[in-house]
mmCIF file of the N, C-alpha and C atoms, coordinates in Angstrom:
data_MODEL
# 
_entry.id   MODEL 
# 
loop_
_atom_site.group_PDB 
_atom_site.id 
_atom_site.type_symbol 
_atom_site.label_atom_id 
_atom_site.label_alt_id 
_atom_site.label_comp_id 
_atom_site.label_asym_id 
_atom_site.label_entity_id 
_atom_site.label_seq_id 
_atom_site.pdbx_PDB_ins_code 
_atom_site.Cartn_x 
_atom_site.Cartn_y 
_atom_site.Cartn_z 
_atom_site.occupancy 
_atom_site.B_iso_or_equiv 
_atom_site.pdbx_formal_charge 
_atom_site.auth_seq_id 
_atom_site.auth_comp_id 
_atom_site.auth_asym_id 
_atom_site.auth_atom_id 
_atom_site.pdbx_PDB_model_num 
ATOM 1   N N  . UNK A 1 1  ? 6.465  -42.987 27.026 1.00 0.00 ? 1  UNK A N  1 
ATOM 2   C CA . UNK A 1 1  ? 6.496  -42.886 28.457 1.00 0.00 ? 1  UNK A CA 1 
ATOM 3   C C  . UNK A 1 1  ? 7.616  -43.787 28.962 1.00 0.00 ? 1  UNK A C  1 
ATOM 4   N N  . UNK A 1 2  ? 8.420  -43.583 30.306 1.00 0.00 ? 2  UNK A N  1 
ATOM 5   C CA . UNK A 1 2  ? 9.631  -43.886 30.599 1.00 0.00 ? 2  UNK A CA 1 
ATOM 6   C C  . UNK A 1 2  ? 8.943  -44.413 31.943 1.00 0.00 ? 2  UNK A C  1 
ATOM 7   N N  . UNK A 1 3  ? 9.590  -45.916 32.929 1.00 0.00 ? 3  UNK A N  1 
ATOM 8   C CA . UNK A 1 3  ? 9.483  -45.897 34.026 1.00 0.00 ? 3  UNK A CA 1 
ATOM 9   C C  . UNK A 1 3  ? 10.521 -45.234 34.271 1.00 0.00 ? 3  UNK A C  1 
ATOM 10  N N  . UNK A 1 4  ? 10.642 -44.604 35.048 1.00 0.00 ? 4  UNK A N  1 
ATOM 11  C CA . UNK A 1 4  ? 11.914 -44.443 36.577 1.00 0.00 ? 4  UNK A CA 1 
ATOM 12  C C  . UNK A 1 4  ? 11.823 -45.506 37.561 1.00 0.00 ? 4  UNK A C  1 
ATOM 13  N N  . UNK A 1 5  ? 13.075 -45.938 38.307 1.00 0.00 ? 5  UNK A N  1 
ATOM 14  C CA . UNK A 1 5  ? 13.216 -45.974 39.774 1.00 0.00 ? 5  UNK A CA 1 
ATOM 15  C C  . UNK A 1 5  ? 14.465 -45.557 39.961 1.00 0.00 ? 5  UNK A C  1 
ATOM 16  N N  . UNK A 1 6  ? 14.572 -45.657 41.727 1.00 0.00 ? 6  UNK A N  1 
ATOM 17  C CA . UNK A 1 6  ? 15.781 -45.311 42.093 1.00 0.00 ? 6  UNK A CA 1 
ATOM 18  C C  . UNK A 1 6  ? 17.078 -45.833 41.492 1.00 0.00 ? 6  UNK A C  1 
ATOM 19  N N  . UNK A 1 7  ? 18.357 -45.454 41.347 1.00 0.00 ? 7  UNK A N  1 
ATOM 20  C CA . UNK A 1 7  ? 19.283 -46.045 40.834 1.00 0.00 ? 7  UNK A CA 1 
ATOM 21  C C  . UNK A 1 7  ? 19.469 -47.532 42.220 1.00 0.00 ? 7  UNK A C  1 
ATOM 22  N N  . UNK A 1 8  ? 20.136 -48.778 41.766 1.00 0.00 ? 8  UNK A N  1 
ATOM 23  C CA . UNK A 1 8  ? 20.489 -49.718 42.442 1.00 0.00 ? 8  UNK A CA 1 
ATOM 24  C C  . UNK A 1 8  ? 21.121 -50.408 41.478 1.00 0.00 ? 8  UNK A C  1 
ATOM 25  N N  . UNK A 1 9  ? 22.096 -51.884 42.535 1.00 0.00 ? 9  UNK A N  1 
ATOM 26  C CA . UNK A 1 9  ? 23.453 -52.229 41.891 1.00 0.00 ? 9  UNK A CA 1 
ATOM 27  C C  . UNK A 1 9  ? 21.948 -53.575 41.066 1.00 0.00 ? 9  UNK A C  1 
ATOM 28  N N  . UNK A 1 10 ? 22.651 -53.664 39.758 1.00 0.00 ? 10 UNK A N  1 
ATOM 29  C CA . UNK A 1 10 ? 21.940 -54.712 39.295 1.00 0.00 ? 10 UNK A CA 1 
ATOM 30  C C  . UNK A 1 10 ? 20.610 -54.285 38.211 1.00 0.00 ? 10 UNK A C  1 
ATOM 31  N N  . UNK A 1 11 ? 21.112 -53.393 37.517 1.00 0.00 ? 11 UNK A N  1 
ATOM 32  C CA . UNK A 1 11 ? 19.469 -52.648 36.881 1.00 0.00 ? 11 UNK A CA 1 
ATOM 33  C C  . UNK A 1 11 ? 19.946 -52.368 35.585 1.00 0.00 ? 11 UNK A C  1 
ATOM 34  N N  . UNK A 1 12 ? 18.560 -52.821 34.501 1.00 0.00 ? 12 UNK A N  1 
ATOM 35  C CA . UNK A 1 12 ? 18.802 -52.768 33.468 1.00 0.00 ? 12 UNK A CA 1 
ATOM 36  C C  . UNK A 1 12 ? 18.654 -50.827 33.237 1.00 0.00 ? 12 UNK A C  1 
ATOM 37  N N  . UNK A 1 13 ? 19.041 -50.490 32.780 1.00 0.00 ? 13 UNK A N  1 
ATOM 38  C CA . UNK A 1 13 ? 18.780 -48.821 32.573 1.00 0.00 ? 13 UNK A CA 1 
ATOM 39  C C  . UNK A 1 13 ? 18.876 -48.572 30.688 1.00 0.00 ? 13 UNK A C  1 
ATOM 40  N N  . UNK A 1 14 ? 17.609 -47.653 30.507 1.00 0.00 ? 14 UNK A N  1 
ATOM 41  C CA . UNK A 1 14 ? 18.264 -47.024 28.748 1.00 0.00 ? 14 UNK A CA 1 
ATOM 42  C C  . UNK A 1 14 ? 18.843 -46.270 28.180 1.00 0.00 ? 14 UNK A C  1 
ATOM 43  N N  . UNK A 1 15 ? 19.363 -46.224 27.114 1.00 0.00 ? 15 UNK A N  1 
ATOM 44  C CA . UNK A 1 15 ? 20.431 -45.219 26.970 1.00 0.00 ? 15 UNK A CA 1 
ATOM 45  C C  . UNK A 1 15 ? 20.230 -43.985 26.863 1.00 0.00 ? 15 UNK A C  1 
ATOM 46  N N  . UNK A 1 16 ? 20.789 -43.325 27.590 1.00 0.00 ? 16 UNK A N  1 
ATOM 47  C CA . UNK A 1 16 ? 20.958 -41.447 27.905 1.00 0.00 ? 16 UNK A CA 1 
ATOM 48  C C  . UNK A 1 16 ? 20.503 -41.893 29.065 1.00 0.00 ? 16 UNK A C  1 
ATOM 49  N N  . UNK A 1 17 ? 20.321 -42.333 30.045 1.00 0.00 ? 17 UNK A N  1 
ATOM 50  C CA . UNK A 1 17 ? 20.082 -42.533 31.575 1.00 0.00 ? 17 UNK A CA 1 
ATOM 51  C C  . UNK A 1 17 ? 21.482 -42.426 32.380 1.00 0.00 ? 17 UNK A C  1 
ATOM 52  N N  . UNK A 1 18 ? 21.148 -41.094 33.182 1.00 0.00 ? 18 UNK A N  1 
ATOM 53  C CA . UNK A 1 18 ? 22.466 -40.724 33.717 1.00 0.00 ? 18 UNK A CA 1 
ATOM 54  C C  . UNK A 1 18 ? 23.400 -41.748 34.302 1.00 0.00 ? 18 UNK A C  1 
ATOM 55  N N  . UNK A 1 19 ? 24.496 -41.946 34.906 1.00 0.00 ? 19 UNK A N  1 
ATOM 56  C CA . UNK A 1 19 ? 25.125 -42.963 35.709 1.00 0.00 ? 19 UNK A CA 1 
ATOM 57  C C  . UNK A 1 19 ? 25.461 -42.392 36.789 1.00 0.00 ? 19 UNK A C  1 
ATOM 58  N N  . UNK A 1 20 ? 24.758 -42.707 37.898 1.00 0.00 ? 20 UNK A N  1 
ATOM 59  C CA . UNK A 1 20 ? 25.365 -42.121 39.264 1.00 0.00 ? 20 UNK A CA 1 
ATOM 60  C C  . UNK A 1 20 ? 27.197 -42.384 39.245 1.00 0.00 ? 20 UNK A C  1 
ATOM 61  N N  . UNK A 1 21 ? 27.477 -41.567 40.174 1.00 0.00 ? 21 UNK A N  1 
ATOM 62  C CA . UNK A 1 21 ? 28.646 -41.755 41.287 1.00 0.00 ? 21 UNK A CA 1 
ATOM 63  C C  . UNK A 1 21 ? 28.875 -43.095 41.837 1.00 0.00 ? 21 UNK A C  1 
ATOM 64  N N  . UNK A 1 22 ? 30.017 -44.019 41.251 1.00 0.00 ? 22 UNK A N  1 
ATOM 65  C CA . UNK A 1 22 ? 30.467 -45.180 41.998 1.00 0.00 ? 22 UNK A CA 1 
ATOM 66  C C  . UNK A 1 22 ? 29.451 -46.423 41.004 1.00 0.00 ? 22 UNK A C  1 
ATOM 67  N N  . UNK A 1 23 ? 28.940 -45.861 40.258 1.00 0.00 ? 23 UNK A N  1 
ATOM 68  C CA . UNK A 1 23 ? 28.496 -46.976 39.095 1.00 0.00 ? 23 UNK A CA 1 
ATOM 69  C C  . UNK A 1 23 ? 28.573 -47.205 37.963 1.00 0.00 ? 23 UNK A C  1 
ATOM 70  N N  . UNK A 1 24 ? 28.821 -48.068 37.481 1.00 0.00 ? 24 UNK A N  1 
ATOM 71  C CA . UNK A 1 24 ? 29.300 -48.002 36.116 1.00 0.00 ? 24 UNK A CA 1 
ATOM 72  C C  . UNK A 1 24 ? 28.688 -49.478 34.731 1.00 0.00 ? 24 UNK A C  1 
ATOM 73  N N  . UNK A 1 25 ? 28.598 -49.271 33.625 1.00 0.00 ? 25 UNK A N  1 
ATOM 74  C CA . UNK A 1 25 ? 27.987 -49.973 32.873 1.00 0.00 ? 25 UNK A CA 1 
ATOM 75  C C  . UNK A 1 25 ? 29.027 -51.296 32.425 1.00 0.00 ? 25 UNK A C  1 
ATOM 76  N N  . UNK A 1 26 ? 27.802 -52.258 32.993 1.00 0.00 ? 26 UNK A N  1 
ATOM 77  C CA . UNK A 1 26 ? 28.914 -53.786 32.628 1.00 0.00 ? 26 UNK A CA 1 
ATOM 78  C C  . UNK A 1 26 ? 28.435 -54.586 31.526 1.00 0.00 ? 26 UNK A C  1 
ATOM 79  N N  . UNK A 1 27 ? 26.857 -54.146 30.566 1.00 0.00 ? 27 UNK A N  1 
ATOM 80  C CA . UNK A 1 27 ? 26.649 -55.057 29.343 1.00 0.00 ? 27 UNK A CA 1 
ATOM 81  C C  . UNK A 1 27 ? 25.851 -54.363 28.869 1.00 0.00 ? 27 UNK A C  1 
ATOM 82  N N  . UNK A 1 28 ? 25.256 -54.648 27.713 1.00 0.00 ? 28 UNK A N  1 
ATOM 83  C CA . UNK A 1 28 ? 24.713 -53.647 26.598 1.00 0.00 ? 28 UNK A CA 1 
ATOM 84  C C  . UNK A 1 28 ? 23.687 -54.335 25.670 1.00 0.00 ? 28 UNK A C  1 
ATOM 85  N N  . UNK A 1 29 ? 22.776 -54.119 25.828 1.00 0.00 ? 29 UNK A N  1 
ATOM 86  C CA . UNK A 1 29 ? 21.614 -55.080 24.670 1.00 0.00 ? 29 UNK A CA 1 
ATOM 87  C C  . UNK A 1 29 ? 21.338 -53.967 23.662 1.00 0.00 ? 29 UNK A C  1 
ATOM 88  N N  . UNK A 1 30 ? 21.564 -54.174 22.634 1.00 0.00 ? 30 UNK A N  1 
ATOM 89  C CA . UNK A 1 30 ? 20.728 -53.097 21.327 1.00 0.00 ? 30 UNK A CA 1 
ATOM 90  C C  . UNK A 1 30 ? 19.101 -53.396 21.579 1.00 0.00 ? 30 UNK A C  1 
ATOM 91  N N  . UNK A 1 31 ? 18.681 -54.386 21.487 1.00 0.00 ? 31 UNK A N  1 
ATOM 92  C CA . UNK A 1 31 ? 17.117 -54.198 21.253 1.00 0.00 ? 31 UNK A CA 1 
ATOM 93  C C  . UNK A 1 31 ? 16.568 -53.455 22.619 1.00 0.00 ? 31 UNK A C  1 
ATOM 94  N N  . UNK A 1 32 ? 17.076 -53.585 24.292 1.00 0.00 ? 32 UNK A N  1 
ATOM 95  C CA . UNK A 1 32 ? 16.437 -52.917 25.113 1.00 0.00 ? 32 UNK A CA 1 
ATOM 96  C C  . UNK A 1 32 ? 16.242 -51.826 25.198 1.00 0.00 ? 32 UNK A C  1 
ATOM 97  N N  . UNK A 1 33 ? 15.207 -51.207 25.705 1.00 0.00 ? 33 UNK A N  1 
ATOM 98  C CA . UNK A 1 33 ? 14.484 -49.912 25.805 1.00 0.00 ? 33 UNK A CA 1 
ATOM 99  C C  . UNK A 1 33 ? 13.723 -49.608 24.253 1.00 0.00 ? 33 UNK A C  1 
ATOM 100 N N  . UNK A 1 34 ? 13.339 -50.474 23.708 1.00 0.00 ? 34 UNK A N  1 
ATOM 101 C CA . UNK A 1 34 ? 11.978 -50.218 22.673 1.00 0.00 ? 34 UNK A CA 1 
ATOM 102 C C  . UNK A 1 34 ? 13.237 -49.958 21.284 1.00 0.00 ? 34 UNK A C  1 
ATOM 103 N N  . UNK A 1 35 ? 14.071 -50.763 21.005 1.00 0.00 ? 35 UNK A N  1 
ATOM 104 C CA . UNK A 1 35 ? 15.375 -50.292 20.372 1.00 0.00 ? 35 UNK A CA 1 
ATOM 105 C C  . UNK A 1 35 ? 16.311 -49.457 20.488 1.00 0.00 ? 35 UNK A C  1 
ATOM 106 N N  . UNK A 1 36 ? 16.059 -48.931 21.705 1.00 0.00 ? 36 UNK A N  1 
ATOM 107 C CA . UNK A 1 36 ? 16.816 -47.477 21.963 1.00 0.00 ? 36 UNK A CA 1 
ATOM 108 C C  . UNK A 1 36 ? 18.385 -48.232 22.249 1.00 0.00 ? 36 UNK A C  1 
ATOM 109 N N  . UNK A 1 37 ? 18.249 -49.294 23.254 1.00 0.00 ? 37 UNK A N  1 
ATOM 110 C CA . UNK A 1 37 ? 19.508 -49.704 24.036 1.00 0.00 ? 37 UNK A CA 1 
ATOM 111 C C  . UNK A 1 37 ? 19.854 -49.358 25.373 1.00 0.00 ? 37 UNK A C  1 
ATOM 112 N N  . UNK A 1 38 ? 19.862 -50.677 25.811 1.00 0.00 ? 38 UNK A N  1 
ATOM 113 C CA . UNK A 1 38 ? 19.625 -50.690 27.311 1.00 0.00 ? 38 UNK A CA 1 
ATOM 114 C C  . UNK A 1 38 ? 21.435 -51.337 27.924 1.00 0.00 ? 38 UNK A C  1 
ATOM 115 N N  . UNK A 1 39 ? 21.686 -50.309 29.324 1.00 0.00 ? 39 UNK A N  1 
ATOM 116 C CA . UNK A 1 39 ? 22.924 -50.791 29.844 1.00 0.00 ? 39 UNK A CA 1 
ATOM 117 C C  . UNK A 1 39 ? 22.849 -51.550 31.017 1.00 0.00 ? 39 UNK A C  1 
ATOM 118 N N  . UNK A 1 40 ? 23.453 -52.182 31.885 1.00 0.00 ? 40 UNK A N  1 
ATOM 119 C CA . UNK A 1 40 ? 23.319 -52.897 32.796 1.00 0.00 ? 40 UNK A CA 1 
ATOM 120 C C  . UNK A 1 40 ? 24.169 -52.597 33.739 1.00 0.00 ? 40 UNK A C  1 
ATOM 121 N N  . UNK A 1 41 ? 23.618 -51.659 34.960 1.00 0.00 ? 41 UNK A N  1 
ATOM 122 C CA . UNK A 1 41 ? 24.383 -50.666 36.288 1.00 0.00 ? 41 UNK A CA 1 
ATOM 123 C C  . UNK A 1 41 ? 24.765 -51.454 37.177 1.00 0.00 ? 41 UNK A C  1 
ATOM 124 N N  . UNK A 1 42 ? 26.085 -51.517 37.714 1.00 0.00 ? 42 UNK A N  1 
ATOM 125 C CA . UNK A 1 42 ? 26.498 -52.198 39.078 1.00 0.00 ? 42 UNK A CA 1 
ATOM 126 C C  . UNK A 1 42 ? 27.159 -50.967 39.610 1.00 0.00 ? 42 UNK A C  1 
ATOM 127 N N  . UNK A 1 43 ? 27.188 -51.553 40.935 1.00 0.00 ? 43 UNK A N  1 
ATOM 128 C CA . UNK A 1 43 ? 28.406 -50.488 41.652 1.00 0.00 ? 43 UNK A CA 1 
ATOM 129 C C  . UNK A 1 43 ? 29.906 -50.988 41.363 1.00 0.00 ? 43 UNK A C  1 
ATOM 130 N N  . UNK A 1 44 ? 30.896 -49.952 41.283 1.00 0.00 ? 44 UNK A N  1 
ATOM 131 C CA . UNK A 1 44 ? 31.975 -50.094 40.786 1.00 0.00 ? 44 UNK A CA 1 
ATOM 132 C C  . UNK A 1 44 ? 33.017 -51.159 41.721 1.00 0.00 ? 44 UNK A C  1 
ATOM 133 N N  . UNK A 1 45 ? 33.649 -52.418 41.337 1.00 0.00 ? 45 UNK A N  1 
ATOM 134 C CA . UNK A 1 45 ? 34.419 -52.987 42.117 1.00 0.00 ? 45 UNK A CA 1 
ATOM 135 C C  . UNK A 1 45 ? 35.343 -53.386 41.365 1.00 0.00 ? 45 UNK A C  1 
ATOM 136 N N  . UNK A 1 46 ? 36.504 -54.050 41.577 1.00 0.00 ? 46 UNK A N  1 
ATOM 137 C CA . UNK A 1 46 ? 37.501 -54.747 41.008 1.00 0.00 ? 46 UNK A CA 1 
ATOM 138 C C  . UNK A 1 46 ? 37.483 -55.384 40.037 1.00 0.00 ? 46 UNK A C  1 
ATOM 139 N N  . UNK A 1 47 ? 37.773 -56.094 38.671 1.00 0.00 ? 47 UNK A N  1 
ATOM 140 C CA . UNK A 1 47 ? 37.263 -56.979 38.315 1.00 0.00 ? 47 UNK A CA 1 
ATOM 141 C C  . UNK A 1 47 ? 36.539 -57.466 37.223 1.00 0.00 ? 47 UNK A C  1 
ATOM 142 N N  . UNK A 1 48 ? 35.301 -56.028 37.700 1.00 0.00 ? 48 UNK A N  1 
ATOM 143 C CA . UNK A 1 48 ? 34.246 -55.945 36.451 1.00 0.00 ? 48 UNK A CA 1 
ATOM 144 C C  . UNK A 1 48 ? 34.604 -55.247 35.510 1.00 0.00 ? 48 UNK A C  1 
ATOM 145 N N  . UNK A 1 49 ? 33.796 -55.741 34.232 1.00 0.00 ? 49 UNK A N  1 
ATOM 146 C CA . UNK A 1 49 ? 34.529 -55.344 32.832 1.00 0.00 ? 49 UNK A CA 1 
ATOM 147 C C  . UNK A 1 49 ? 33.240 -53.911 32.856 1.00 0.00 ? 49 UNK A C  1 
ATOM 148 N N  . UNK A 1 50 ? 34.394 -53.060 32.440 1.00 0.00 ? 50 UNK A N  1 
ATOM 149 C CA . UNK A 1 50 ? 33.721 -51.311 32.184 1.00 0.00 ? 50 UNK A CA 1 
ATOM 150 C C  . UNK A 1 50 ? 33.400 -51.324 30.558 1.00 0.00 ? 50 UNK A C  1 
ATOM 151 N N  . UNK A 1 51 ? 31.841 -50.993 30.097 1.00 0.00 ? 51 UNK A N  1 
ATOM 152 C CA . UNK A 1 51 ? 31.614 -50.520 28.869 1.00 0.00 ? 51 UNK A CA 1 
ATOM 153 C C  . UNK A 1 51 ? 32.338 -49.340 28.254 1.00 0.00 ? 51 UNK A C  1 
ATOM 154 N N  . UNK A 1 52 ? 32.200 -49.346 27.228 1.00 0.00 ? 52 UNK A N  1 
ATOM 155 C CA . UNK A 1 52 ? 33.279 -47.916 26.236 1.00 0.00 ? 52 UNK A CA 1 
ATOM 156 C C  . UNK A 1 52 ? 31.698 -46.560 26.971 1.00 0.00 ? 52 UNK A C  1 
ATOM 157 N N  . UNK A 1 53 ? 32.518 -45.263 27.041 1.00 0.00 ? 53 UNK A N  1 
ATOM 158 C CA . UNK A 1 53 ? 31.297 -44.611 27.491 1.00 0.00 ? 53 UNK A CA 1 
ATOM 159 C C  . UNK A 1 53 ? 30.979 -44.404 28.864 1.00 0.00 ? 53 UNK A C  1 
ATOM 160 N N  . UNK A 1 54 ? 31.190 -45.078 29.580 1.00 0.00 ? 54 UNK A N  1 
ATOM 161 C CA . UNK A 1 54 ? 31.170 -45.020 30.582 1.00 0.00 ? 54 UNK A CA 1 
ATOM 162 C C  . UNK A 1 54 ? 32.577 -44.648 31.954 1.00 0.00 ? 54 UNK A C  1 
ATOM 163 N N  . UNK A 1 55 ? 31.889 -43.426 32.745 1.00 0.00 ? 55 UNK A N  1 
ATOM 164 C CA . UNK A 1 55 ? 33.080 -42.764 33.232 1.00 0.00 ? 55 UNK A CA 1 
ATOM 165 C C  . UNK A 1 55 ? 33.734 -43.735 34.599 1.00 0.00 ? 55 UNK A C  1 
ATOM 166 N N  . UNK A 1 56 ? 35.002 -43.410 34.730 1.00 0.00 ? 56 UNK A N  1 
ATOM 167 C CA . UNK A 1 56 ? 35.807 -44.363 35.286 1.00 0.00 ? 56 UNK A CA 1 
ATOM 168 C C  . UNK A 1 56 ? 35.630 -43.528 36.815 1.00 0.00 ? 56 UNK A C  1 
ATOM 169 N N  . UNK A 1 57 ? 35.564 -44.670 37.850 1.00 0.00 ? 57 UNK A N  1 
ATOM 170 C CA . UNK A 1 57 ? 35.232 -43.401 39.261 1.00 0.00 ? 57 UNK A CA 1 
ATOM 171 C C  . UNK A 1 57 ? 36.124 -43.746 39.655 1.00 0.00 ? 57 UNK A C  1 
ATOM 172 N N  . UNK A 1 58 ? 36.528 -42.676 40.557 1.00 0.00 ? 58 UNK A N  1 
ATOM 173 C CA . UNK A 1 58 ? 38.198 -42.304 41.318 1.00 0.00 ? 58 UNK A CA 1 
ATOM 174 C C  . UNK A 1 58 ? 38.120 -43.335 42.125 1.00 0.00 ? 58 UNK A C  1 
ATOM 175 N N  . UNK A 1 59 ? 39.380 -43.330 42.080 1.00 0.00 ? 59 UNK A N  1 
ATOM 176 C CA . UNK A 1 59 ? 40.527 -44.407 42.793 1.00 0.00 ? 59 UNK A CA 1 
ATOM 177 C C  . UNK A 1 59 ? 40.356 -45.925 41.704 1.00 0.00 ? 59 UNK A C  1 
ATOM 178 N N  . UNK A 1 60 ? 39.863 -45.530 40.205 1.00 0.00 ? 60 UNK A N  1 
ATOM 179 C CA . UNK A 1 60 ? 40.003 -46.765 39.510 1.00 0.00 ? 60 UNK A CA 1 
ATOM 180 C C  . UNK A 1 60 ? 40.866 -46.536 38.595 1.00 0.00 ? 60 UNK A C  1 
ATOM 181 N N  . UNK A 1 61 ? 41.133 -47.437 37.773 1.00 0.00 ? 61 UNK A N  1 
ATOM 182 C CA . UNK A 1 61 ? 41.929 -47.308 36.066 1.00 0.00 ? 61 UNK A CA 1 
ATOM 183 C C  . UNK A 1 61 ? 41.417 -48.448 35.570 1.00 0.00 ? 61 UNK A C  1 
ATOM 184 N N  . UNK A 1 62 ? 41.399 -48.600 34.504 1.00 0.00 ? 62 UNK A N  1 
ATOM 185 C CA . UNK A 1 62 ? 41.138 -49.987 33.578 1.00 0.00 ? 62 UNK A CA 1 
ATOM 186 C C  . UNK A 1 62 ? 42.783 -50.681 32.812 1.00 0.00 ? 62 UNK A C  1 
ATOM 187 N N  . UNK A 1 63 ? 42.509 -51.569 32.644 1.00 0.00 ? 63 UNK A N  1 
ATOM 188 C CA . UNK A 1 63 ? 43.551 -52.980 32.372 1.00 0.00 ? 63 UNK A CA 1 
ATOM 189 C C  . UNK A 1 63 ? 43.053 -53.269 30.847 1.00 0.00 ? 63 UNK A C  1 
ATOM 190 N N  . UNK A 1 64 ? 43.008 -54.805 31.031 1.00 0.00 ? 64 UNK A N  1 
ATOM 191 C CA . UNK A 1 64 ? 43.244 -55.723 29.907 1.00 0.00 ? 64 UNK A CA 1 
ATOM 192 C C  . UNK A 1 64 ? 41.564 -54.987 29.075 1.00 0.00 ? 64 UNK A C  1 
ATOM 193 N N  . UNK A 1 65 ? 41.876 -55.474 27.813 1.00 0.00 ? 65 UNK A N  1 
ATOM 194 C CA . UNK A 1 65 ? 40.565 -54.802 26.746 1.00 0.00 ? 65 UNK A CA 1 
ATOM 195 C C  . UNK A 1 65 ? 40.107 -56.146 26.071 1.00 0.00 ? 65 UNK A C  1 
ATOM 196 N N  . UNK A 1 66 ? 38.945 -56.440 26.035 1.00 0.00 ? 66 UNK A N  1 
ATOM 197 C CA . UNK A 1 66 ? 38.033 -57.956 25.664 1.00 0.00 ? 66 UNK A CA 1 
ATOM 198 C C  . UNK A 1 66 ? 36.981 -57.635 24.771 1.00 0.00 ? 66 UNK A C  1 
ATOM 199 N N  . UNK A 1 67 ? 37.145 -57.538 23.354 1.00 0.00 ? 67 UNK A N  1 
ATOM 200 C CA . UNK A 1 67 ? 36.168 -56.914 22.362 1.00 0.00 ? 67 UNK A CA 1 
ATOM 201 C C  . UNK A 1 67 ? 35.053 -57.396 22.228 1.00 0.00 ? 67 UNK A C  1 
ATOM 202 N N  . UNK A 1 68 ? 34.907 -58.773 22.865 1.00 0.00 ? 68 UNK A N  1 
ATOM 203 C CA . UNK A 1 68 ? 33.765 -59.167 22.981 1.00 0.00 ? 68 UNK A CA 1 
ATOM 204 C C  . UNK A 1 68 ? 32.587 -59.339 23.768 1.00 0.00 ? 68 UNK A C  1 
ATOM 205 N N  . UNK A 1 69 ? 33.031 -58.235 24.863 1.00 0.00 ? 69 UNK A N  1 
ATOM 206 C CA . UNK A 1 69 ? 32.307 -58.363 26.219 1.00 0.00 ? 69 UNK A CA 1 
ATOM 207 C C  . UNK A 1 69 ? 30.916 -57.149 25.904 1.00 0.00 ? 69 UNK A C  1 
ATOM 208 N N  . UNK A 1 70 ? 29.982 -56.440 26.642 1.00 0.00 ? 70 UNK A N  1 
ATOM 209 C CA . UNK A 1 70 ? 29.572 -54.970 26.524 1.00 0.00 ? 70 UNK A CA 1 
ATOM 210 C C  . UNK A 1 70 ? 28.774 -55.580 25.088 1.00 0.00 ? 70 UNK A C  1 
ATOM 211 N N  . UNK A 1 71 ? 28.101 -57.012 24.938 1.00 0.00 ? 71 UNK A N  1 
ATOM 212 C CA . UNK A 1 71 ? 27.214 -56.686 23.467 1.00 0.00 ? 71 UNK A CA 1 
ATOM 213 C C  . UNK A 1 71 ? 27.989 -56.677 22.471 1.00 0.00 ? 71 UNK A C  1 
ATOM 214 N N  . UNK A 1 72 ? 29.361 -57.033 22.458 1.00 0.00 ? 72 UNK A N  1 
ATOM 215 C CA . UNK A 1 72 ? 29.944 -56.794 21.253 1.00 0.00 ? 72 UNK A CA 1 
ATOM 216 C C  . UNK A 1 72 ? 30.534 -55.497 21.117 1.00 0.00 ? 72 UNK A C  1 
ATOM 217 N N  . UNK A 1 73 ? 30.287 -54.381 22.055 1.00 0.00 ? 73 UNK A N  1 
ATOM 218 C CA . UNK A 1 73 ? 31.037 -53.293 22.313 1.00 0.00 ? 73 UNK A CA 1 
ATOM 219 C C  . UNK A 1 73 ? 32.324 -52.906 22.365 1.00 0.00 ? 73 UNK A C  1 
ATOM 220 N N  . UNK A 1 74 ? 32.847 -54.566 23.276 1.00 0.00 ? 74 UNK A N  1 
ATOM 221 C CA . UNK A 1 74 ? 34.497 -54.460 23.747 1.00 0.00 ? 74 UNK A CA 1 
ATOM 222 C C  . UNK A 1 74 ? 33.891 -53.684 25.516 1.00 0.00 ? 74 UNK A C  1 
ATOM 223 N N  . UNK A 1 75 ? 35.112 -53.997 26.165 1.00 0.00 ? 75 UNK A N  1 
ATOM 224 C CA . UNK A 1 75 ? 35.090 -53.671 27.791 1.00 0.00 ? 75 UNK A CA 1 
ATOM 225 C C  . UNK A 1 75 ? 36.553 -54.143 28.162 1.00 0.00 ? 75 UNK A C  1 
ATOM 226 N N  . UNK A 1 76 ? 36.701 -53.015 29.532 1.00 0.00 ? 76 UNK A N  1 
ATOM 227 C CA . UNK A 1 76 ? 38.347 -52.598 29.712 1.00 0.00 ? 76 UNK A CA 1 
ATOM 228 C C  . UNK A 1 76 ? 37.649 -53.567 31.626 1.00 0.00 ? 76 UNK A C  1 
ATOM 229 N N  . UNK A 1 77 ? 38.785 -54.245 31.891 1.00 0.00 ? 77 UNK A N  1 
ATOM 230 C CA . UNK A 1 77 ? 38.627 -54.473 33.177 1.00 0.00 ? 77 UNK A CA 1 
ATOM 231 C C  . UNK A 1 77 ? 39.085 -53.925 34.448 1.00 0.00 ? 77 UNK A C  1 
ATOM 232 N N  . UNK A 1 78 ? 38.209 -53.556 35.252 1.00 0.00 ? 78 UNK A N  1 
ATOM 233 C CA . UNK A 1 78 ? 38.067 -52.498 36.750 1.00 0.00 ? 78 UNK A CA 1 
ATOM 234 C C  . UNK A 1 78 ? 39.404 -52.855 37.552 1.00 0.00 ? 78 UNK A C  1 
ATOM 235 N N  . UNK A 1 79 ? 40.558 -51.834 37.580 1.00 0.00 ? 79 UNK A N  1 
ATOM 236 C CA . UNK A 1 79 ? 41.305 -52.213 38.619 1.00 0.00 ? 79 UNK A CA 1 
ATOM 237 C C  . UNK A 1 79 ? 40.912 -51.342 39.518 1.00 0.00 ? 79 UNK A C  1 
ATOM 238 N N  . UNK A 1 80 ? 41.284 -51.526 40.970 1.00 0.00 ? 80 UNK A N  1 
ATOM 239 C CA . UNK A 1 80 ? 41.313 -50.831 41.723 1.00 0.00 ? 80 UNK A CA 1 
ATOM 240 C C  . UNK A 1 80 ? 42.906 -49.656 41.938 1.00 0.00 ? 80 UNK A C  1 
ATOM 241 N N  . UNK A 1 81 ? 42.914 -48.723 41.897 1.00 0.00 ? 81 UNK A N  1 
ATOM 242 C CA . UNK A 1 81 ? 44.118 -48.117 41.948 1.00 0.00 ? 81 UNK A CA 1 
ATOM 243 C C  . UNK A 1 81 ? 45.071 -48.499 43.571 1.00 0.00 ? 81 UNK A C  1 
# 
């Protein structure tokens, strides 16, 4: 069994959980969601480091790449276009 709630900036979410419009994944735990793997949703701003996987929303691009950010994932940082 799964909770739901509404999407909001600041929420742990598990993986295959859609990503709204204008949000995007900034960290990554392997053990959350019962081992499944859990991401961590903000709304998209300047700045913040973007997980691999996660789609880039218009009027952005990504920059510098930090392999150690995202859980060990690696993460590209949010420019604004």
């Amino acid at each position: 069994m799964w909770y739901q709630q509404p999407v909001q900036n600041g929420i742990w979410t598990c993986a295959g959980s859609p990503i709204w419009p204008g949000y995007i994944n900034t960290n990554h735990q392997n053990p959350g969601c019962g081992g499944l793997g859990s991401w961590f949703l903000q709304l998209a701003r300047p700045g913040l480091w973007i997980c691999p996987y996660t789609p880039i929303p218009a009027s952005y691009h990504t920059g510098t790449y930090n392999g150690s950010y995202c859980g060990g994932l690696g993460a590209w940082v949010l420019i604004r276009n």
